[in-house]
C-alpha positions, 0 to 999 in steps of 0.5 A: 837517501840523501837525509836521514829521518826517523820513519814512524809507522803507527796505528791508529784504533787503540794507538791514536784513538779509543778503539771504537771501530768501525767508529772513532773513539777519543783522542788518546792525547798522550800518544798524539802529543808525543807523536807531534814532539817526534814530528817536531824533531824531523820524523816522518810518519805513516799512518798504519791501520786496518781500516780501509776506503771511507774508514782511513780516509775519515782516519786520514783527517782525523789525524789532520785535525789533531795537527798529525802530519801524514807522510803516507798512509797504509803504503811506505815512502817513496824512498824506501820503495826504491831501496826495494827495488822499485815496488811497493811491499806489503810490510811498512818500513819504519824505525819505530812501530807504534801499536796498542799491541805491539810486543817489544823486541829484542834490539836489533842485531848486527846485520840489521843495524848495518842495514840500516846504516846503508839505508840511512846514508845510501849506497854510494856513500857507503862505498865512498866509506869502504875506500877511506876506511881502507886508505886509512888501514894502509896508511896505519899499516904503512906507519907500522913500517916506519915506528920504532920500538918506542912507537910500534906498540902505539901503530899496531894500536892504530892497525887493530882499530883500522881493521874494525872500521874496514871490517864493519864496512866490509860486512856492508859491502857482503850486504850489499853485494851478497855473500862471498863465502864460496868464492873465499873457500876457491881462493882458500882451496888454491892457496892450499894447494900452492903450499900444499897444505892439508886444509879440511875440506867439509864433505858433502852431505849425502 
């Protein structure tokens, strides 16, 4: 993805309108004007709801009158199903999910944050990022050889946050490309071997 907007997935009976189903009931004008600024503001918005045929068509225009752009209705945009490998889910992805009876969550965590980041600026960028981060780790560590003993302090300073930056990267590229643990743990094994060092080795489970 070239452009990064927020995706909003929201509900409609009880969110957008009174619940009144299989009716529509009034508009719930808070939601819909906060619905609009978010709009305003570069949001793209899927109309998420149970209702299904005449019911979501009605909905559909429904949220037309009350000037609700629909990006899509009850089916994820066409960027993210390409992210997903071409065909459509049954779960909607969005950023933020707007229901009458949604439970908030704790934030996100690492992993989800960092796949976000690579949905939202897309693959190819973010290999372009693991090269630079990684350049820039070079050219610190290259620094570090030349400081003095009034600089070094300051160049391992520099190190310490080049490897964070390289690390998040890598930690994207694991999502990426998939887990490497058990070709570490061969490269580890043969490191061992050539120093002979008495490395622990986890015993399979009988």
């Amino acid at each position: 993805m070239s452009e990064h907007r927020k995706i909003i997935a929201v509900d409609f009976d009880g969110t957008l309108a009174e619940n009144r189903f299989p009716d529509i009931g009034e508009p719930i004008i808070e939601t819909i004007k906060a619905l609009k600024h978010e709009q305003a503001k570069g949001a793209r918005v899927i109309l998420w709801t149970c209702r299904r045929d005449t019911q979501v068509q009605e909905a559909a225009e429904w949220c037309a009158k009350q000037g609700i752009k629909l990006d899509a209705v009850n089916k994820n945009l066409p960027e993210m199903v390409e992210f997903f490998g071409g065909e459509d889910t049954r779960k909607i992805f969005a950023n933020e999910y707007w229901d009458d009876r949604a439970v908030t969550m704790p934030p996100p965590d690492r992993d989800e944050l960092l796949t976000y980041a690579i949905m939202a600026y897309g693959e190819q960028a973010q290999y372009d990022m693991m090269v630079e981060e990684a350049s820039e780790l070079i050219q610190a560590m290259m620094k570090l050889r030349r400081s003095s003993a009034a600089t070094k302090e300051k160049a391992k300073e520099s190190i310490r946050e080049e490897i964070a930056d390289v690390q998040i990267m890598l930690d994207q590229m694991h999502i990426i490309f998939g887990d490497t643990k058990e070709i570490e743990t061969e490269k580890l094994d043969r490191l061992a071997d050539r120093l002979n060092f008495p490395l622990k080795r986890e015993e399979n489970p009988q």
